[in-house]
Structures are given as C-alpha cells and as structure tokens.
Backbone as a ProteinNet text record, in pm:
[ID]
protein_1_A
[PRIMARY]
XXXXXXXXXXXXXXXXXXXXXXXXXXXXXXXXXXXXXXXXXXXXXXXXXXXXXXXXXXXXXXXXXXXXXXXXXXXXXXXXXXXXXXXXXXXXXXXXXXXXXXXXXXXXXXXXXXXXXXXXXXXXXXXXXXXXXXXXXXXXXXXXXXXXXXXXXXXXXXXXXXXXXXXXXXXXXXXXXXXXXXXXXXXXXXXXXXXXXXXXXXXXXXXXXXXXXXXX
[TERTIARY]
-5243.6	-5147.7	-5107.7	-5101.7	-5081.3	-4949.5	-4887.7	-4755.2	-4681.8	-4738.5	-4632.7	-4633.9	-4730.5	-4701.4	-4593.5	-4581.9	-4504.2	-4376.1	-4363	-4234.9	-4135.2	-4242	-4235.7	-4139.2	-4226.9	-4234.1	-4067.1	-4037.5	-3946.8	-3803.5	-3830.7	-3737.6	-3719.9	-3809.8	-3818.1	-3680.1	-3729.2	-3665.4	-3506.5	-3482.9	-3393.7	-3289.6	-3330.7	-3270.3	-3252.3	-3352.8	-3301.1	-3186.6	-3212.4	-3066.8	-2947.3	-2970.2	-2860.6	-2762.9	-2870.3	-2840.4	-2806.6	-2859	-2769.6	-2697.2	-2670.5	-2532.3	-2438.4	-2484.5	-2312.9	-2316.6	-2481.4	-2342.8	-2311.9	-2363	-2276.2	-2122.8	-2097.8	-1956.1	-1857	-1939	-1847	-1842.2	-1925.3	-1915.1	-1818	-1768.5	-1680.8	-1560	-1552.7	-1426.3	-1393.1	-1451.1	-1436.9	-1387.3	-1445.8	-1397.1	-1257.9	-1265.2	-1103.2	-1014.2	-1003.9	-951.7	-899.2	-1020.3	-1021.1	-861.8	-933.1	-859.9	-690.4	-646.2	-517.6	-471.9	-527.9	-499.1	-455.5	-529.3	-577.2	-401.3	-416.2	-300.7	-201.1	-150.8	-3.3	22.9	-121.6	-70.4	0.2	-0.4	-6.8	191.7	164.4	294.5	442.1	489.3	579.9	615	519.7	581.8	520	496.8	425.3	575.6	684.6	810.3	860.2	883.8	893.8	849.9	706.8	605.2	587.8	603	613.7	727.4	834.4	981.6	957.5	904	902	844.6	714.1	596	608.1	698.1	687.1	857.1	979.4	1086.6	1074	941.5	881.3	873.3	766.2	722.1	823.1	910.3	987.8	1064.3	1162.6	1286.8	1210.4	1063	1018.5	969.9	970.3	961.7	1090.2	1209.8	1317.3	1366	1332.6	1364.8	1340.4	1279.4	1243.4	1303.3	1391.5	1451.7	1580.6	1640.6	1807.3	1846.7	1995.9	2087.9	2127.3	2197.8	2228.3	2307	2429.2	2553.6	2486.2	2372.4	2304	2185.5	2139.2	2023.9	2014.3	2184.2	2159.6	2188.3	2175.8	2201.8	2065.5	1964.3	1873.1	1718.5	1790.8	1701	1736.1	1893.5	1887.4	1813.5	1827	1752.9	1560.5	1505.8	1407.5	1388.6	1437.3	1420.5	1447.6	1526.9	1535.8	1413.6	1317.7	1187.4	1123.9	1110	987.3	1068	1179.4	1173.9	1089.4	1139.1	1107.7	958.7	907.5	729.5	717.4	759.5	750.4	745.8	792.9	879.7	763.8	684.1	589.4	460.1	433.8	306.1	221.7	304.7	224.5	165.5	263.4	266.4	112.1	83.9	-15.6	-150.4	-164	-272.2	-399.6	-434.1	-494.9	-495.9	-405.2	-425.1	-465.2	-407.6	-486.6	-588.4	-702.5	-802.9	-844	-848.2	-900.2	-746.9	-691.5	-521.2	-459.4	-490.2	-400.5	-380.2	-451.8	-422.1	-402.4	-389.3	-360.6	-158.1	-177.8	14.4	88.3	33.6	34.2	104.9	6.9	2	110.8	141	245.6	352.2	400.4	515.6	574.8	419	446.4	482.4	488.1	455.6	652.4	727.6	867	904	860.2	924.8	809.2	714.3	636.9	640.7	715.6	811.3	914.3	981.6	1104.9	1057.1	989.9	908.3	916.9	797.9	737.9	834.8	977.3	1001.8	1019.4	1051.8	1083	928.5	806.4	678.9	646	653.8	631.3	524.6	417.8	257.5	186	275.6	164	222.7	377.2	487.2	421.7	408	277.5	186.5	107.6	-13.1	8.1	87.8	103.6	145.6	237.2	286.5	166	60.9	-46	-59.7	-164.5	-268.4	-180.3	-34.3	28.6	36.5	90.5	53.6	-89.3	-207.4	-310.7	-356.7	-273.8	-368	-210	-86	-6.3	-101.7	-192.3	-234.9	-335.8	-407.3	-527.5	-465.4	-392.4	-298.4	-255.1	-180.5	-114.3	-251.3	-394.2	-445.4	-542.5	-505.7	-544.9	-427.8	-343.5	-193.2	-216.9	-253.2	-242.7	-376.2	-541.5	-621.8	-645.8	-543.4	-526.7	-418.3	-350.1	-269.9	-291.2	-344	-400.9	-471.1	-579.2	-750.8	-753.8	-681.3	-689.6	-868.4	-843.3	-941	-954.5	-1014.8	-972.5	-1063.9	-1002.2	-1042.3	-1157.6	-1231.6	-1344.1	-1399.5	-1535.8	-1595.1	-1572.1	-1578.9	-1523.6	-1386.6	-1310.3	-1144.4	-1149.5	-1232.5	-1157.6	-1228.8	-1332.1	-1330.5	-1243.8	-1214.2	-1088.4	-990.4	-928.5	-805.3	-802.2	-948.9	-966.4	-955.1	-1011.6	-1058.6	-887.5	-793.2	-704	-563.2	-576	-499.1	-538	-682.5	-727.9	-663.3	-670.1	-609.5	-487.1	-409.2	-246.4	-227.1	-282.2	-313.2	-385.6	-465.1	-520.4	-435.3	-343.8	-228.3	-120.8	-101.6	27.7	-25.9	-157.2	-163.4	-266.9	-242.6	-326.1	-249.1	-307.8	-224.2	-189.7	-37.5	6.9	-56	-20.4	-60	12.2	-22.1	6.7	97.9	249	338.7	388.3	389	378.2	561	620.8	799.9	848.5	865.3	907.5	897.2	859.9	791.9	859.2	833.6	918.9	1069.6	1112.5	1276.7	1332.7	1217.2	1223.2	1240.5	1139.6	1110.8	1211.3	1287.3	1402.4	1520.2	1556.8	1631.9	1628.9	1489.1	1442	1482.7	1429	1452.4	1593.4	1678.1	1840.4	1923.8	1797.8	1884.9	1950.5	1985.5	2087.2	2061.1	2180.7	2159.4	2294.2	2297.3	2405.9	2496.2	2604.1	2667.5	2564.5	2582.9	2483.1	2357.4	2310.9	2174.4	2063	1967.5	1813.5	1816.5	1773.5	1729.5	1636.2	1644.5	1621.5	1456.5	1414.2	1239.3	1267	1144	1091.9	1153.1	1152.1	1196	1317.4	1398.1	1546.5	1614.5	1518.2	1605.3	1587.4	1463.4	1458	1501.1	1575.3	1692.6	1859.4	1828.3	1977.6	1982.5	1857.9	1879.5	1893.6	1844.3	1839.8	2028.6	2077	2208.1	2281.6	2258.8	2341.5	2335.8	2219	2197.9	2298.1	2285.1	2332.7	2495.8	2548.6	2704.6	2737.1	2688.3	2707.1	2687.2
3294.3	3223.5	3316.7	3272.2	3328.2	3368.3	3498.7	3524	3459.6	3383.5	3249.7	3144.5	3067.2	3003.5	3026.9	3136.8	3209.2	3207.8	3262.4	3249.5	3113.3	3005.3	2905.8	2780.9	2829.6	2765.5	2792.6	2988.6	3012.9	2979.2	2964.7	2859.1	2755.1	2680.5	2544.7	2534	2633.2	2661.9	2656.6	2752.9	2802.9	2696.9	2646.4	2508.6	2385.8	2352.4	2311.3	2323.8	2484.2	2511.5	2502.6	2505.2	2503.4	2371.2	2286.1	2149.3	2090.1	2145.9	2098.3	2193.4	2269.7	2396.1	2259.8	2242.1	2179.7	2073.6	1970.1	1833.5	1817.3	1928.4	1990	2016.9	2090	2152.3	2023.9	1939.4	1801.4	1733.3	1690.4	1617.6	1631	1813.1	1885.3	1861.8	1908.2	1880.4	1699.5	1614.9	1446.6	1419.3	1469.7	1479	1517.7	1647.1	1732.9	1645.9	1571.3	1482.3	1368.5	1294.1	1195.9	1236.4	1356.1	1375.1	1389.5	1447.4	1434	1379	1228.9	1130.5	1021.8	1044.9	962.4	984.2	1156.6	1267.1	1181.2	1191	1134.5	1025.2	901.4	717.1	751.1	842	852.3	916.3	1005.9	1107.4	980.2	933	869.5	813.4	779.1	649.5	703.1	870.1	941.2	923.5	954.4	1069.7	856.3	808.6	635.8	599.4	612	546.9	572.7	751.8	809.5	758.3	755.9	738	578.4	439.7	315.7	327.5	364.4	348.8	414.3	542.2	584.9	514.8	480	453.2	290.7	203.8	56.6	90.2	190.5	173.6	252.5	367.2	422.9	319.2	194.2	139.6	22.3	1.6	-138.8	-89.1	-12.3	96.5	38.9	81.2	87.9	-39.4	-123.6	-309.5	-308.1	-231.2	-297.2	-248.8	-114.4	-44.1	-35	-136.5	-146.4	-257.9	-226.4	-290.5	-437.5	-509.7	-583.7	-548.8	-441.5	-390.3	-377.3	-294.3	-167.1	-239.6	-366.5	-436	-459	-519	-561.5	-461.9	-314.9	-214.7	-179.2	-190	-92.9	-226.6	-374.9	-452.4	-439.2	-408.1	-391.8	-290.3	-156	-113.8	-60.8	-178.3	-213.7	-306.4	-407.4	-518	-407	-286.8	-204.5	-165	-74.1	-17.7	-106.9	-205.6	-368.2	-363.4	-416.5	-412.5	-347.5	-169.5	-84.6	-79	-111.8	-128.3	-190.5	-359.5	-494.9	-450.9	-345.6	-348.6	-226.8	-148.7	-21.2	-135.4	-176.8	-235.6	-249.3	-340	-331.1	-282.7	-152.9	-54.7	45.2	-18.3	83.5	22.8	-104.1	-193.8	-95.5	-26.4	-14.1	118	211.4	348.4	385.9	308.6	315.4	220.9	250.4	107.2	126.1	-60.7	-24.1	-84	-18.6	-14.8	-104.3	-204.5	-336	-391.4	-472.7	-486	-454.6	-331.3	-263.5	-228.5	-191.3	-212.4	-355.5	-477.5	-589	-613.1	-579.8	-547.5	-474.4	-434.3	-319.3	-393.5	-412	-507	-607.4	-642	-763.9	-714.4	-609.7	-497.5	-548.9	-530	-564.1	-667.6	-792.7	-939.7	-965.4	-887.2	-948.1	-835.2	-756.6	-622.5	-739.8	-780	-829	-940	-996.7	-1180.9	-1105.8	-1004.6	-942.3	-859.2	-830.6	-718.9	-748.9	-894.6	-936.7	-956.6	-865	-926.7	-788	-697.7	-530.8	-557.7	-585.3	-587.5	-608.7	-692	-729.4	-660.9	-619.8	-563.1	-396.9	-319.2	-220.7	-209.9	-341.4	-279.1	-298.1	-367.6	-402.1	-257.2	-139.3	-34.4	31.5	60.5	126	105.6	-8.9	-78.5	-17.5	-66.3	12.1	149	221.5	357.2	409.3	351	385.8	336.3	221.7	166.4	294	305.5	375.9	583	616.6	739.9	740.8	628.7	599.8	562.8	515.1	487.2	647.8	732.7	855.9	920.7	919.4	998.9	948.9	839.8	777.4	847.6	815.7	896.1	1043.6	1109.1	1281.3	1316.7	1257.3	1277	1220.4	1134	1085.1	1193.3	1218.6	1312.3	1446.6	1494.5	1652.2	1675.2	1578.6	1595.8	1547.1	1386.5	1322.6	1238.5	1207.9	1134.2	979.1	916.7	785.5	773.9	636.9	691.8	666.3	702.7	741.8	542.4	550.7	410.4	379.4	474.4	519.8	498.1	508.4	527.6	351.5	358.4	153.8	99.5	106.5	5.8	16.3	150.5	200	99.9	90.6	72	-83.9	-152.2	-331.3	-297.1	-248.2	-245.6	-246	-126.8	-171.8	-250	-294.2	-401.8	-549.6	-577.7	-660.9	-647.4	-533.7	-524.1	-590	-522.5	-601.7	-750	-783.8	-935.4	-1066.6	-986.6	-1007.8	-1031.8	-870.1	-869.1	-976.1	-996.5	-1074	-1224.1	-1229.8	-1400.5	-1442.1	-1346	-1387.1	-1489.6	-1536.8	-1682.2	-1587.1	-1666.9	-1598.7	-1718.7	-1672.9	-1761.4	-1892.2	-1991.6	-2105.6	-2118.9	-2109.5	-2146.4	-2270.1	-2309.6	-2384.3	-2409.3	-2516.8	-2554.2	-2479.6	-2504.1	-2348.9	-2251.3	-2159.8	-2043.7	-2087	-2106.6	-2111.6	-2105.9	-2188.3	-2169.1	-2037.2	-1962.3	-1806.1	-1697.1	-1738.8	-1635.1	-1672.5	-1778.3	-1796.6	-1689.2	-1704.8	-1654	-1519.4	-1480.7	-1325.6	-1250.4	-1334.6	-1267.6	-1255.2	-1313.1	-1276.5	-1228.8	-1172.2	-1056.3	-1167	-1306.1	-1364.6	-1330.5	-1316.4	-1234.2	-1342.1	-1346.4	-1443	-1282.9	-1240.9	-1138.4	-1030.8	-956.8	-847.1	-905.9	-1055.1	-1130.7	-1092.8	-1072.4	-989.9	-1153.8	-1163.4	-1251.1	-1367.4	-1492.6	-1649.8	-1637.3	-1689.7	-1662.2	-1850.9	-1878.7	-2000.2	-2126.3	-2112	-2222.1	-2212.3	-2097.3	-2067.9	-2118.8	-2139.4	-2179.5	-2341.4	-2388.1	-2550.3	-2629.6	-2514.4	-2576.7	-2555.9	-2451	-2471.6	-2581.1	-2593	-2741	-2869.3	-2848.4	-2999.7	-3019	-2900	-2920.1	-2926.6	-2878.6	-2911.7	-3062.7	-3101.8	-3220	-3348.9	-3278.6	-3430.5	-3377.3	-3231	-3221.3	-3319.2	-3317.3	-3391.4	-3567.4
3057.9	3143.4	3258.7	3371.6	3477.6	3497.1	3547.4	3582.1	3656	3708.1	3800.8	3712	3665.3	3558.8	3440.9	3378.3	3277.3	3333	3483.5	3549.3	3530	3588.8	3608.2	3470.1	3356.5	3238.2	3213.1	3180.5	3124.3	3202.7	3347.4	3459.3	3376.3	3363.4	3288	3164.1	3080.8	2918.8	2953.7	3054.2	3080.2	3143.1	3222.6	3298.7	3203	3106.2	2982.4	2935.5	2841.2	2786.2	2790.5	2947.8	2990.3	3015.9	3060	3066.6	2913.3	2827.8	2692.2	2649.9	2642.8	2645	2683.3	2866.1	2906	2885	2842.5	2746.1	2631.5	2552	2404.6	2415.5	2551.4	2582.3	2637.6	2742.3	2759.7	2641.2	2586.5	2458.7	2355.3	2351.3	2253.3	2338.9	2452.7	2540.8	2524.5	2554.5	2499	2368.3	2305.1	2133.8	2124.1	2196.1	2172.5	2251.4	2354.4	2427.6	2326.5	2264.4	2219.4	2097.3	2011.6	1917.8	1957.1	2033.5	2113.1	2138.1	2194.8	2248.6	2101.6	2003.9	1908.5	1816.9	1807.6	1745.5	1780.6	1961.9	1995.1	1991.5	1982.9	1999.9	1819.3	1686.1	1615.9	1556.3	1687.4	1641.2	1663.2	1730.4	1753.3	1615.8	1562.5	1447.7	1318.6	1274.1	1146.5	1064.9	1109.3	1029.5	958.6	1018.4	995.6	887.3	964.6	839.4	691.9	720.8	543.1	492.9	579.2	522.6	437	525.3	469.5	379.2	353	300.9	127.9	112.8	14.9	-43.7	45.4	18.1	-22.7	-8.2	-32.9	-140.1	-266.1	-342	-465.4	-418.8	-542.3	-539.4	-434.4	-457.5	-530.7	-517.4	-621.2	-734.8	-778.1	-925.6	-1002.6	-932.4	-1005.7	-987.9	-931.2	-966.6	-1082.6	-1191.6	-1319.2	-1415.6	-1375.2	-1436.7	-1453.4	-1311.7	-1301.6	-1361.7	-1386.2	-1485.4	-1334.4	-1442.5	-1335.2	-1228.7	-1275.7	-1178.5	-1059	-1040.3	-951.8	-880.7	-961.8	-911.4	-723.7	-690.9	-544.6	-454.2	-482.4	-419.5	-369.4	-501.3	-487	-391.9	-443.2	-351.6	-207.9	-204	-57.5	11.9	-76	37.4	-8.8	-78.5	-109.7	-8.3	54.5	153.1	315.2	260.4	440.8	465.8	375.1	355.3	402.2	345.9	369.8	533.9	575.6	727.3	799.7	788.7	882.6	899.9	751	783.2	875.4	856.8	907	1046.4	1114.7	1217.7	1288.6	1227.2	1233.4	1256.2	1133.7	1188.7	1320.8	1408.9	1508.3	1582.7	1612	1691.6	1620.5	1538	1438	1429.4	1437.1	1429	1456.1	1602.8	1623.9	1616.7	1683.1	1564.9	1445.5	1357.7	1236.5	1157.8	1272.5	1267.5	1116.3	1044.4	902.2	840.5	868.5	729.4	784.4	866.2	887.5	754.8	705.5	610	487.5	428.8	380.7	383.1	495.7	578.3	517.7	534.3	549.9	395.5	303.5	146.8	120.4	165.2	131.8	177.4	273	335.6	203.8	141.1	24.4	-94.7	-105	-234.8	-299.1	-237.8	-258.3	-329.9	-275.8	-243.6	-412.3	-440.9	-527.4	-683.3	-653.1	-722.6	-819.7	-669.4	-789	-800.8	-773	-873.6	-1032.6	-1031	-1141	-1254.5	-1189.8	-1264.6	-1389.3	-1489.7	-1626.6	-1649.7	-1579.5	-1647.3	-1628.8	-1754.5	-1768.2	-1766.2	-1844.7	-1829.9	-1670.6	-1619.3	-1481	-1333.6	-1359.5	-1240.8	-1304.2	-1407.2	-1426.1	-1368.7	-1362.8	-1319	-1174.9	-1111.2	-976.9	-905.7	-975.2	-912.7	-899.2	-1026.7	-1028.5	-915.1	-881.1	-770.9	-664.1	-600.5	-514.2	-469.2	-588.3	-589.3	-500.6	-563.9	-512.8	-367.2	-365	-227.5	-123.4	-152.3	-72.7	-56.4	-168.3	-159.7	-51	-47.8	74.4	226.3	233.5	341.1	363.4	291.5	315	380.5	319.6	367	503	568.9	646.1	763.4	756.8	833.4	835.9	744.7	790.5	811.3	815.4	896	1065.4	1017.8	1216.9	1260.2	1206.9	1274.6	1253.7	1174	1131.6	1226.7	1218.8	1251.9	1364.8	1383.2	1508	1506.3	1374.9	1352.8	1293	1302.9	1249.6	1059.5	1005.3	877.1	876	755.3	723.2	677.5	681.8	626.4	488.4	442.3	276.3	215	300.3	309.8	327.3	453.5	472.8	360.9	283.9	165.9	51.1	35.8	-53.8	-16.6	66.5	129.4	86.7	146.7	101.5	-31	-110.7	-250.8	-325.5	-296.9	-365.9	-280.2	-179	-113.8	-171	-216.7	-281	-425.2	-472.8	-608.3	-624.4	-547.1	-548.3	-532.2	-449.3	-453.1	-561.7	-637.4	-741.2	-893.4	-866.2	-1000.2	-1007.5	-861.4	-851.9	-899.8	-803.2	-836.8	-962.8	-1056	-1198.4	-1280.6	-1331.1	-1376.5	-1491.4	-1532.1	-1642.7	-1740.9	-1881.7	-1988.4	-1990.3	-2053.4	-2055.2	-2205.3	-2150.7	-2266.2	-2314.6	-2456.7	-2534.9	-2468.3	-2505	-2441.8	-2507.8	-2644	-2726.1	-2633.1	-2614.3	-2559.8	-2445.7	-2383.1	-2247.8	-2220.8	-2332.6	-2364.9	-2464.7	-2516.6	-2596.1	-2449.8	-2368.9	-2304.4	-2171.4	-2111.5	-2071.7	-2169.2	-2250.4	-2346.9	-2336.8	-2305.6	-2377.3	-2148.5	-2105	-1965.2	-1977.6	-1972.8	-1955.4	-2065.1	-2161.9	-2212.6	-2359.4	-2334.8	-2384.7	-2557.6	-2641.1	-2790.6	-2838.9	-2969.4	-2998.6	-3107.2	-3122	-3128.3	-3156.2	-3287	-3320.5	-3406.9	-3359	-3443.3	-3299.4	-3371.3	-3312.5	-3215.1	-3104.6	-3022.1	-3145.3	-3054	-3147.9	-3157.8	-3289.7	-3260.6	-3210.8	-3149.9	-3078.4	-3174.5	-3282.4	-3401.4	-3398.3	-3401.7	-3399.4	-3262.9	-3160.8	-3028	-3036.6	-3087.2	-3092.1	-3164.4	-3295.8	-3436.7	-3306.6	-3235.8	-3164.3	-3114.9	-3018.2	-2902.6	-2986.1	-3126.2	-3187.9	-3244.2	-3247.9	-3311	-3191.7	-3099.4	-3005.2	-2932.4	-2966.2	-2897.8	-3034	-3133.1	-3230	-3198.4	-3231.9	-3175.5	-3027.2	-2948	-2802.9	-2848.5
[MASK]
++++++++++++++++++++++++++++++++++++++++++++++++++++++++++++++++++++++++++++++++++++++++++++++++++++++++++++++++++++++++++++++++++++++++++++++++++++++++++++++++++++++++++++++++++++++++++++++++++++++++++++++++++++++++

C-alpha cells in the first residue's frame, strides 16, 4: 500500500471516530437532558404522593381494626389520603407513563377497605394485593426521580398484574347464604350477643324470630 494511500485511509478512520465520539457525546448529553427534565415534571408532586399513597393504605389497614368510638376518625382521614391522590393524579398521568391505572386502583383501595372490613378473609387479601401493587408504584416514583427514568416494561405489567388483583378481590362473589345465614351473619357483623350467651347459632336466631313473631 502506498504512503498516500495509508495517509489517506487512516484520515478516513480518524474522521470516523470522531464523527461517532460526537454522536455518542450528543446522544449522552440528550439523555442527561431528557433525565432532568423527566427528574423535575416529577419533583413538584414526589413529597405528596408518598405522603397519599402510603397514608391510603396504613389508614385502610386499620378500618378493620377500629372500635366503633375511633372508626369515623380514622375514615376521615382515610377519605383525606383518597382525596389528595384524587387530586395528584393528573398532574402525573404522563410522568409516570404506565401507573395510571395503577394510581386509579389505589384511589379505590379506601371506599372498597371499608365495604370489606367485616369480611377478614377477602379485606386480607385485598391489603396484600394493595400492599404490593403500592411497592411497584414506590419503585416507579424513586426511579423517575433518582434515575429520571421512566418505568421499566417489566414494572408496567407488574403494576397491571396487581391493580388487576385488587379488582379481582373486591369483586369475587361472596358465597351464596342460605336466610338463616344471612340473619347469623347480620347478627355476627354488629357484634350483637344476648348478655354473657356465646352469639345465636343460625337455628337459635330463627327460634328467636319465630317467638317473636307469635309474642307480636
């Protein structure tokens, strides 16, 4: 190969490199842009969001746990949480592309808390499913704002997967009670006890209604 040729070539290489050096370096500078941009549509409404989001799911925990005295204290500010989401959402739609509905779910997480709370088996599994779909959401919020990244493809089926869950727990048909049974488990939700006798079995409440009905 000729020394002008050789000259020529390694011109070539060189003018290359260089030309992808600098749209490696714009590309990284775009990215770092992007991520900043992505960071601050993000920062305004982070300190909010944790506050609703985790103050939604401990105050619908303890719907199942309060006495009656304490009950309309702790729905109230179980219904403030559900606002302030209500009220975040929008502003988030598209920042946190993916967790719309997911957010959405959560808003409902309350109103379907206290339906559930005299149904321990299914208001259980409903906190679970919550719990989890609120851990995927958390980590959707501190990689947009850490990283300044949006979530992962992985993260948004998570996110459907247990927003679907919650929706699923709530609207499972409960069992189909016999009238008996329905007037036990009336009885058994409000607690009602006749002095220090163990709550009425199903036969014991339909010998009451029959005596009360021939006294009248």
């Amino acid at each position: 190969m000729k020394t002008e040729t050789a000259t020529l070539l390694a011109a070539v290489v060189a003018a290359a490199a260089s030309i992808v050096v600098l749209v490696a370096t714009v590309a990284a500078q775009r990215q770092a842009e992007l991520r900043v941009s992505y960071r601050k549509s993000l920062e305004p409404f982070v300190a909010d969001l944790g506050n609703a989001l985790h103050q939604i799911i401990a105050t619908s925990q303890i719907l199942a746990k309060t006495s009656d005295e304490t009950y309309a204290k702790w729905r109230e500010a179980n219904r403030k949480a559900q606002a302030k989401l209500k009220e975040l959402r929008p502003n988030l739609r598209y920042s946190l592309l993916g967790a719309d509905d997911a957010l959405r779910t959560l808003t409902r997480v309350p109103d379907w808390a206290d339906h559930l709370r005299r149904e321990p088996e299914r208001f259980s599994q409903l906190m679970k499913d919550a719990n989890r779909l609120l851990a995927q959401v958390d980590s959707v919020v501190r990689r947009g704002f850490v990283q300044g990244k949006p979530p992962r493809l992985l993260t948004r089926i998570l996110l459907n997967h247990y927003s679907e869950a919650c929706k699923t727990t709530f609207n499972a048909k409960q069992p189909v009670l016999t009238p008996d049974e329905e007037i036990l488990k009336l009885f058994l939700d409000y607690g009602v006890s006749f002095g220090s006798v163990a709550p009425l079995t199903s036969d014991q409440v339909h010998d009451e209604n029959d005596r009360s009905e021939r006294e009248a």
